[in-house]
ZABA-73576 format. One line per field, with one value per residue (C-alpha): x, y, z. Coordinates in nm, 4 decimals. Layout:
east	[X	...]
north	[Y	...]
up	[Z	...]
***
This chain:
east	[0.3203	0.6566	0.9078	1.0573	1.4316	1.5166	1.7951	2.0102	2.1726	1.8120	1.6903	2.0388	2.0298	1.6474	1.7389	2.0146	1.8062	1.4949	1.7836	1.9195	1.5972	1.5211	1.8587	1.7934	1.4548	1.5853	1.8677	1.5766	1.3763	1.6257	1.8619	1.8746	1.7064	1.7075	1.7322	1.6843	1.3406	1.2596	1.4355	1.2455	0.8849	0.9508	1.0540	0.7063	0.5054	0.2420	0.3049	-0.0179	-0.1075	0.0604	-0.0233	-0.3671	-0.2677	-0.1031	-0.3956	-0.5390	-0.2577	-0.2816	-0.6661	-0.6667	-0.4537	-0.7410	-1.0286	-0.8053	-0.7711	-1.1107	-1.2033	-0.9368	-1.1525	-1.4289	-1.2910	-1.1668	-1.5200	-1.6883	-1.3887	-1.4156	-1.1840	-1.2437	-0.9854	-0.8677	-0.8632	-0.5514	-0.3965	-0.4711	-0.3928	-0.0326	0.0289	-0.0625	0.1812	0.4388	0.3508	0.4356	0.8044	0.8956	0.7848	1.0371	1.3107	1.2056	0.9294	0.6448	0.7658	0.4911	0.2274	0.3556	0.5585	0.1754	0.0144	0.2889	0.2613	-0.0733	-0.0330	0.1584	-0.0985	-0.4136	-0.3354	-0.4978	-0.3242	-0.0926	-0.2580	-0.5949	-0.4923	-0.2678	-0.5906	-0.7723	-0.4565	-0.4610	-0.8744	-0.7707	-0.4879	-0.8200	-1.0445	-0.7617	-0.7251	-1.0892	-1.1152	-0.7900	-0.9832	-1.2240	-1.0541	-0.8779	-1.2448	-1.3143	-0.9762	-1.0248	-1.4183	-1.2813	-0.8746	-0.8898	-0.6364	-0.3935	-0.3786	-0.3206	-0.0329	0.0981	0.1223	0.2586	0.5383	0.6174	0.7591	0.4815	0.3958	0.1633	0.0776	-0.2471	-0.1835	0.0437	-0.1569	-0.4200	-0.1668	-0.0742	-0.4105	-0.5747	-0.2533	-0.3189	-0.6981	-0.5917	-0.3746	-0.6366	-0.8946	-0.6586	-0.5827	-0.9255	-0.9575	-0.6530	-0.6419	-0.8129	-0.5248	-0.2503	-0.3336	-0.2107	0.1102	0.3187	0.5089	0.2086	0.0091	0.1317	0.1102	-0.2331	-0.3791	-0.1627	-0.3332	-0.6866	-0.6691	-0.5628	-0.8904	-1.0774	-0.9216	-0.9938	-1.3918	-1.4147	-1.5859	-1.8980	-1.9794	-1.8969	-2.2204	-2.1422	-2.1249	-2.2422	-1.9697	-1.6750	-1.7965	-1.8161	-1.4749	-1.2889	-1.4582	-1.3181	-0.9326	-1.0046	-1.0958	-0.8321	-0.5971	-0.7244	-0.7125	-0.3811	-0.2453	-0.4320	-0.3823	-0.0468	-0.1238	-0.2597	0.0774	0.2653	0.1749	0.2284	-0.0580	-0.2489	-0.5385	-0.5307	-0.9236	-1.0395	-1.0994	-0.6597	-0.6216	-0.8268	-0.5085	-0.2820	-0.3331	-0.3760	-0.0182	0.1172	-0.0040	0.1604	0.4713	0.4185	0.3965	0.7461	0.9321	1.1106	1.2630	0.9526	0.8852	1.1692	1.2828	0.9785	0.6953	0.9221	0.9389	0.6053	0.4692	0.7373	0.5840	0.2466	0.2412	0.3984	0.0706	-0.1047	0.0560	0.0022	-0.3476	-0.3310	-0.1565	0.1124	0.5560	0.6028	0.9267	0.8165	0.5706	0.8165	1.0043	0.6633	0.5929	0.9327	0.8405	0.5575	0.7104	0.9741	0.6906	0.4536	0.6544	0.8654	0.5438	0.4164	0.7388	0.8045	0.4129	0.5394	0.8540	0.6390	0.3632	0.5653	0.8402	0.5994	0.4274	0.6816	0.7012	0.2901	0.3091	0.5769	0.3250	0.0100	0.2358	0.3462	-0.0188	-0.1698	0.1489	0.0349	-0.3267	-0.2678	-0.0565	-0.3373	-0.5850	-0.3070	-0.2810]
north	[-2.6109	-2.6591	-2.3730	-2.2328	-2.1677	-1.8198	-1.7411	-1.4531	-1.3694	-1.2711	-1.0955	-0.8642	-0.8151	-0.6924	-0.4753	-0.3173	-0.2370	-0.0710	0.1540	0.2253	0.2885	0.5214	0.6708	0.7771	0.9224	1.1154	1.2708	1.3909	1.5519	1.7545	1.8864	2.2580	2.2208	2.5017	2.3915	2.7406	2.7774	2.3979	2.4742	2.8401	2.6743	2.3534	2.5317	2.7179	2.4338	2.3447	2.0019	1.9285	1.8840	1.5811	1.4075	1.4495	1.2929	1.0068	0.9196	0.8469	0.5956	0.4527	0.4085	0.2697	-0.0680	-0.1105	-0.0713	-0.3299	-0.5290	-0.6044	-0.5883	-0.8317	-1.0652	-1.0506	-1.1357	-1.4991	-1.5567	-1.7142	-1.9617	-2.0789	-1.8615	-1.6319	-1.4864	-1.2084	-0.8622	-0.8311	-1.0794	-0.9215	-0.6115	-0.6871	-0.9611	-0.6460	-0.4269	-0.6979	-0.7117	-0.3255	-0.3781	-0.6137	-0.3994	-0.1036	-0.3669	-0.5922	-0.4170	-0.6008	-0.8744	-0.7458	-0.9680	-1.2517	-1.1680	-1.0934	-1.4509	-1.6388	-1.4540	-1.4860	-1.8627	-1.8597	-1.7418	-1.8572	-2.1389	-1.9382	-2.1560	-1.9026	-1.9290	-1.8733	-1.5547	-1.4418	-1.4447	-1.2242	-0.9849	-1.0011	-0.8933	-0.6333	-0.4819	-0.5021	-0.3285	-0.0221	0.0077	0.0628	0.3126	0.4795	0.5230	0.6440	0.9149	0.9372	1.0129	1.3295	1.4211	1.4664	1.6070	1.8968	1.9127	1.8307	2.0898	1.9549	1.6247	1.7077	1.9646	1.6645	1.4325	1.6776	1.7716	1.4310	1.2639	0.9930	0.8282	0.5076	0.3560	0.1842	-0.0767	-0.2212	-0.1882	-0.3547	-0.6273	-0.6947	-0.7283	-0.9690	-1.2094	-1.2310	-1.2922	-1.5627	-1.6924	-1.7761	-1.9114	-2.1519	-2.2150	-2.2930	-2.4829	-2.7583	-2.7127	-3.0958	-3.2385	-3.0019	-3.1263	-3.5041	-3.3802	-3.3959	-3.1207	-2.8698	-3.0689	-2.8610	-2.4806	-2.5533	-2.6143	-2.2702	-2.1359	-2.2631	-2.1191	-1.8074	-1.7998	-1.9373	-1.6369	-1.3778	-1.5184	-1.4745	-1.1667	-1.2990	-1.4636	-1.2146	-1.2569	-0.8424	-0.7266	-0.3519	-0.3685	-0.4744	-0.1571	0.0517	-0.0371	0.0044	0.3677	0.3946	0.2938	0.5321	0.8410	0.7501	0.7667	1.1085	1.2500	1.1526	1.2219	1.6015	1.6996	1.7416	2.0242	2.2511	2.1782	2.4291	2.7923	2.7503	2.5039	2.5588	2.6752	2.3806	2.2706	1.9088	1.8823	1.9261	1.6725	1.4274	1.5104	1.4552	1.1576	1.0094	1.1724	1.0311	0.6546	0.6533	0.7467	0.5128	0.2349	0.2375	-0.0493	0.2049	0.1235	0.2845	0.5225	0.7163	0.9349	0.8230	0.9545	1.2753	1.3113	1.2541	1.5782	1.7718	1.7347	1.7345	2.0260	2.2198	2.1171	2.2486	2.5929	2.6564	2.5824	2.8631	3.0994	3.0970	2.9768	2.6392	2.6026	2.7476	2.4814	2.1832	2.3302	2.3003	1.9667	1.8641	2.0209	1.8086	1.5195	1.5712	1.5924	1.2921	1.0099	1.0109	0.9838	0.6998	0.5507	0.6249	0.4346	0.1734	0.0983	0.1870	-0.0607	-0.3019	-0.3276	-0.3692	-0.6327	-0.8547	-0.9426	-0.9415	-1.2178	-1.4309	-1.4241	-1.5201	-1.8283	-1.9171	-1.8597	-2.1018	-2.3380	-2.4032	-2.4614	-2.7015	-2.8849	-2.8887	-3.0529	-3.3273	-3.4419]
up	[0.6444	0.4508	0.5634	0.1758	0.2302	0.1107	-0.1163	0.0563	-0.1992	-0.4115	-0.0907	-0.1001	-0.4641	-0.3869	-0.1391	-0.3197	-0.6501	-0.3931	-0.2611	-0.5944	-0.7310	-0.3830	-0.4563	-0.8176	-0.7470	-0.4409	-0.6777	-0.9507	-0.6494	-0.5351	-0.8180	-0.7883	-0.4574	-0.2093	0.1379	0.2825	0.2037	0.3539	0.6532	0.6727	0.5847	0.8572	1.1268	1.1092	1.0845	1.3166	1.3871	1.5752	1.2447	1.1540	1.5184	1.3903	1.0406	1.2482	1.4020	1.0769	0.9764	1.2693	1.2391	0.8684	0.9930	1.2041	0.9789	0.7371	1.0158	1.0623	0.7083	0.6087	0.8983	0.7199	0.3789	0.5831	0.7208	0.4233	0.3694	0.7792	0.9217	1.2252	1.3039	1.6303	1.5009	1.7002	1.4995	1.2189	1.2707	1.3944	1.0838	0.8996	1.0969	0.9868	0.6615	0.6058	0.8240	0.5631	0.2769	0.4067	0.3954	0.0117	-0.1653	-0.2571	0.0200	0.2626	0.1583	0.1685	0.4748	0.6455	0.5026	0.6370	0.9960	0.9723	0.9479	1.2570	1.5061	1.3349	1.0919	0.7832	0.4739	0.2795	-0.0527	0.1207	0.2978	0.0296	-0.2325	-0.0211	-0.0116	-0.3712	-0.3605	-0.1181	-0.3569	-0.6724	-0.4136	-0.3268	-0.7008	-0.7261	-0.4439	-0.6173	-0.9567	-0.7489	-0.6314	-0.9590	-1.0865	-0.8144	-0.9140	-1.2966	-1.2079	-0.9566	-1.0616	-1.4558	-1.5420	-1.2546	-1.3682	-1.7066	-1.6225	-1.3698	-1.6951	-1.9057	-1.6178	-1.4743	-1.8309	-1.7632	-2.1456	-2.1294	-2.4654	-2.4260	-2.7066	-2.4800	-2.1660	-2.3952	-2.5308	-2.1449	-2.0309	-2.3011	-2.3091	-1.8899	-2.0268	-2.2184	-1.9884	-1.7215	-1.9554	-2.0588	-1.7239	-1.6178	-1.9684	-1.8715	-1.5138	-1.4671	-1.7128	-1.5417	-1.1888	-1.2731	-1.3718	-1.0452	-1.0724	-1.1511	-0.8895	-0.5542	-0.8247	-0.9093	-0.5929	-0.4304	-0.7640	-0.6304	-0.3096	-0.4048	-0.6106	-0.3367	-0.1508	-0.4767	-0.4719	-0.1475	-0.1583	-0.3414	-0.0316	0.2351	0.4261	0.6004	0.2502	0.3862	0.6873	0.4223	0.1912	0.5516	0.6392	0.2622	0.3348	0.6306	0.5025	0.2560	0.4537	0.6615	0.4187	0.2649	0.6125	0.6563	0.3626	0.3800	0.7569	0.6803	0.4606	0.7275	0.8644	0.6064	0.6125	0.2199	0.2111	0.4517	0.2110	-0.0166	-0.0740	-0.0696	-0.3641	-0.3870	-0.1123	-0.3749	-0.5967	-0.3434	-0.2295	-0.6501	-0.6924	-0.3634	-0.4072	-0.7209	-0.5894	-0.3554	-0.6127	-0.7266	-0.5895	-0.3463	-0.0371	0.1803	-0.1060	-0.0886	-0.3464	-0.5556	-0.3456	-0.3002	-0.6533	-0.7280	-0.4444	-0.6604	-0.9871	-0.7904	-0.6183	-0.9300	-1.1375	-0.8050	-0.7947	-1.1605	-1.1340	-0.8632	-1.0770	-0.8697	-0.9348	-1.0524	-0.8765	-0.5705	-0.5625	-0.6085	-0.3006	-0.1591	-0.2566	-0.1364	0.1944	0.2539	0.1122	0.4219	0.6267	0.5017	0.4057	0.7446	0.9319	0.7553	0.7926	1.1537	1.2144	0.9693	1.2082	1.5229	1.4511	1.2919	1.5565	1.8133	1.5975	1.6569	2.0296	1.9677	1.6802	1.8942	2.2089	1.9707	1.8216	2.1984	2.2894	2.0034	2.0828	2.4445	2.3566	2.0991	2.3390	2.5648	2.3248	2.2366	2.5514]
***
């Protein structure tokens, strides 16, 4: 595999617009922010709490792990769940440093310890990504069933406007864009230069497809469940951590977890500022439901943001920085063995 030199300069100018962006979004959550009543409402926390929610976090690498093993099988690929789980790990270290730069960060680690080819690996990232979004208008769907009124104060209160003739626009010009891919991709191929993109195009398709073959089709569905659940019961435990919100149904926790995963989405340096912003607005639309102070529940939301997105950090670092003595042994590991059968 050819090693791609990286620009520096890119990767700093990256880095610097995440921060900036964390920066900004950090400054909106806490204008006119009283610190007293954090201080007051963490120092009674029960933190048992979030250990519990930890364990969670912790749990959903796993189950994507092994889920992301069987989305290899039907293109030949077996791969150690170990492996997986640690190129994973990576994957998320790199994302707290470049956003978005985790995926490609965990194909190319992956590669080093089992010899997956990028594009392969990297199209069943891609499916993975399609599949979360699924399981996120899924939740999305309980949301607006048990929480309707929340989500539409949430919309009203967080300055969000989508226009969906653009969303529309967007979507049919990437339409047309593959089917005239797939219509000239025989007379694109001779052309040298397109030669290498198409194929990296192929086998991220290859990768993308792969899940029309997945011979554990009920295990895969099992184990998106299981990320899922995981991710609720992270993302919820933490509640019963606040006196505050320690009464919050499930049916919020469906909420909070919609609200939280779109903070997360902001190309944020590990969410920050963004995924405090977005409990703040969040847990406002929650109080008012409840009949109870707006601001009082942005303090609150702010609370738990203090709470929630250090965890997932702190297992982001912990898993990650671990991840990479792991990977080194695995490539030292494969390195011997292949030196082995050479001889």
């Amino acid at each position: 595999m050819e090693k791609k030199s990286t620009n520096p300069l890119k990767s700093i100018l990256t880095i610097i617009i995440s921060l900036a962006f964390a920066g900004f979004f950090l400054w909106l959550a806490l204008r006119d922010f009283d610190f007293d009543i954090v201080k007051k409402s963490l120092a009674k926390a029960n933190y048992m709490w979030v250990v519990f929610a930890a364990v969670f976090g912790v749990l959903a690498y796993w189950f994507r792990a092994v889920r992301w093993n069987l989305l290899l099988e039907p293109m030949g690929h077996h791969i150690s769940n170990s492996n997986a789980f640690w190129t994973i790990s990576f994957g998320y270290l790199m994302n707290l440093t470049i956003p978005r730069s985790g995926e490609v960060a965990r194909a190319t680690a992956l590669y080093g310890v089992e010899k997956v080819p990028v594009d392969k690996s990297f199209g069943t990232i891609i499916l993975e990504r399609v599949v979360d979004l699924v399981c996120m208008m899924g939740f999305l769907g309980l949301t607006l069933i048990f929480k309707y009124d929340v989500i539409l104060s949430f919309y009203q209160n967080s300055g969000i406007n989508i226009n969906p003739n653009k969303v529309i626009l967007i979507i049919s010009i990437l339409a047309l864009g593959a089917v005239l891919f797939l219509a000239f991709k025989k007379k694109l191929s001779k052309v040298p230069v397109l030669d290498k993109i198409i194929g990296f195009i192929d086998g991220i398709i290859q990768g993308l497809t792969s899940i029309f073959k997945l011979k554990q089709k009920v295990k895969f569905i099992l184990y998106t469940l299981g990320i899922w659940i995981c991710y609720y019961m992270a993302a919820y435990l933490v509640c019963f951590a606040l006196p505050e919100t320690s009464d919050f149904t499930i049916a919020d926790g469906f909420f909070i977890i919609v609200v939280g995963t779109l903070g997360m989405i902001v190309p944020a340096s590990g969410g920050i500022g963004a995924f405090n912003l977005a409990m703040k607005y969040g847990f406002m639309a929650l109080f008012l439901s409840m009949g109870k102070s707006a601001e009082f529940g942005g303090e609150m939301g702010l609370t738990y943001s203090f709470i929630s997105l250090p965890l997932q950090i702190v297992i982001m670092l912990t898993t990650g920085l671990l991840s990479i003595p792991m990977l080194a042994k695995a490539r030292n590991k494969l390195a011997a063995e292949t030196e082995i059968k050479s001889v």
